[in-house]
N, C-alpha and C positions, 0 to 999 in steps of 0.2 A: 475338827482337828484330825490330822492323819499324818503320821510318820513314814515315812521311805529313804531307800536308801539315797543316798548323796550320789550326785551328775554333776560335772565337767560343768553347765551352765548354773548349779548354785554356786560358784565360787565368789561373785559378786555378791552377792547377799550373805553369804558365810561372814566376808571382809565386812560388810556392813555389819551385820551385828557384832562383831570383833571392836570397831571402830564405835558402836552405839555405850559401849563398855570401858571405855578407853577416860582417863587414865585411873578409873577406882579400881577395875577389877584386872584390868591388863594395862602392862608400860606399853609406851609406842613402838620400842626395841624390837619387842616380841611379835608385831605385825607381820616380819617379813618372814619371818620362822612359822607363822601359821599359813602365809600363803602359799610359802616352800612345800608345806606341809600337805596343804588342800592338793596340791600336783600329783601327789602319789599314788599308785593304783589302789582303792582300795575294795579288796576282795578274801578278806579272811586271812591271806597272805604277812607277810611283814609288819603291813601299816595298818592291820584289821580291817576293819568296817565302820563307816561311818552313815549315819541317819540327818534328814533335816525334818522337821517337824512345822508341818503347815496349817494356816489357819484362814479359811477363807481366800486360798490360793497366794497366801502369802507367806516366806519363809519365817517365822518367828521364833525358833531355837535350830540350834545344831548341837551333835556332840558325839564321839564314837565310843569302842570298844577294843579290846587288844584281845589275846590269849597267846601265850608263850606255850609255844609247841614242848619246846625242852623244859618247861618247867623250871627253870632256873632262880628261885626265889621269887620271883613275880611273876605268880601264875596267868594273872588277867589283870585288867585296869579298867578306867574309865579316860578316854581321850580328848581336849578340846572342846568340852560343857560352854554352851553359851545359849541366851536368852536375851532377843530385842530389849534393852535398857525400859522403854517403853513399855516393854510388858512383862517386867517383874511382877512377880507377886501375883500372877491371875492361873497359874498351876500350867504352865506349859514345862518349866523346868521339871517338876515332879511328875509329871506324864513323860516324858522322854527319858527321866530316871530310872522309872520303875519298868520301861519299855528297854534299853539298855542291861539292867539287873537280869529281866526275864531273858534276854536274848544271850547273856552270858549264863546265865544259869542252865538256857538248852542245851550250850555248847562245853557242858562239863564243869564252868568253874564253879569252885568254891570258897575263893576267900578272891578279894578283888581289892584291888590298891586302885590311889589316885595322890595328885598332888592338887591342891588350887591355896587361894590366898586366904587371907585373915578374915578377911569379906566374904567367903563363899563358906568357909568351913562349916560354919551354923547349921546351913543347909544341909548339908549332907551328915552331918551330926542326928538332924531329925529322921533322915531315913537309917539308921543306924549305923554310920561312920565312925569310928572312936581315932582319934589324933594317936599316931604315934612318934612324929617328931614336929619341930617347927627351927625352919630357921628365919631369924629376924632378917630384913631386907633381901629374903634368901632371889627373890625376881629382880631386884633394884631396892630401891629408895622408898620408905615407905609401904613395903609390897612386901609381906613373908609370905614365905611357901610352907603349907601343911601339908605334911603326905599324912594321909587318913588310911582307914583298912577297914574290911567287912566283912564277916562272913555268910556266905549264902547259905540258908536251908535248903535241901536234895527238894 
């Protein structure tokens, strides 16, 4: 297993695992918003940086990182978390978690937001996420959005 950062040619296999996730963890809506997405430069800049996480030469997670220069209430985040449907549950999510945590944690942050759904929160509950809002159908139908928050030890 080895994480690097994300190239112009995983954007097919990003959309794939996006698409492998579809419609528990993500509405179809939000497809074209993650592709927009994946176009962006990302180089620590605006859109941060984002990782894909391989396994036997195969893409099996993505997910980036932000940091707000001005600090403006949300100092850092976690961006676009996603794991081949296929392979939940075998620790590629919490490898690329705690790989993300560290890579924000080099780069100064100390408290780090995110939002994902009803389905994912758990998850990031166990690496120590605590809920501080939820809104009901807040992605669509079916779908709330939890913004979580955490703080990192120096």
């Amino acid at each position: 297993m080895s994480i690097r950062p994300f190239q112009p040619e995983d954007r097919a296999a990003c959309l794939a695992l996006f698409d492998s996730n579809m419609p528990e963890f993500f509405l179809p809506h939000e497809r074209a918003e993650f592709g927009q997405w994946l176009g962006q430069p990302f180089d620590s800049g605006e859109y941060g940086e984002y990782f894909v996480l391989e396994h036997r030469g195969q893409v099996m997670a993505c997910g980036g990182v932000w940091l707000d220069p001005q600090n403006s209430g949300r100092p850092a985040g976690l961006s676009w978390g996603m794991v081949a449907r296929k392979a939940h549950r075998r620790g590629y999510g919490s490898a690329l978690l705690q790989f993300r945590l560290k890579r924000l944690r080099a780069l100064g942050a100390t408290e780090i937001h995110l939002d994902t759904s009803q389905h994912s929160a758990p998850f990031f509950a166990r690496s120590g996420f605590r809920e501080v809002r939820r809104v009901p159908d807040g992605y669509g139908p079916g779908l709330d959005r939890v913004d979580m928050v955490a703080r990192l030890a120096p």
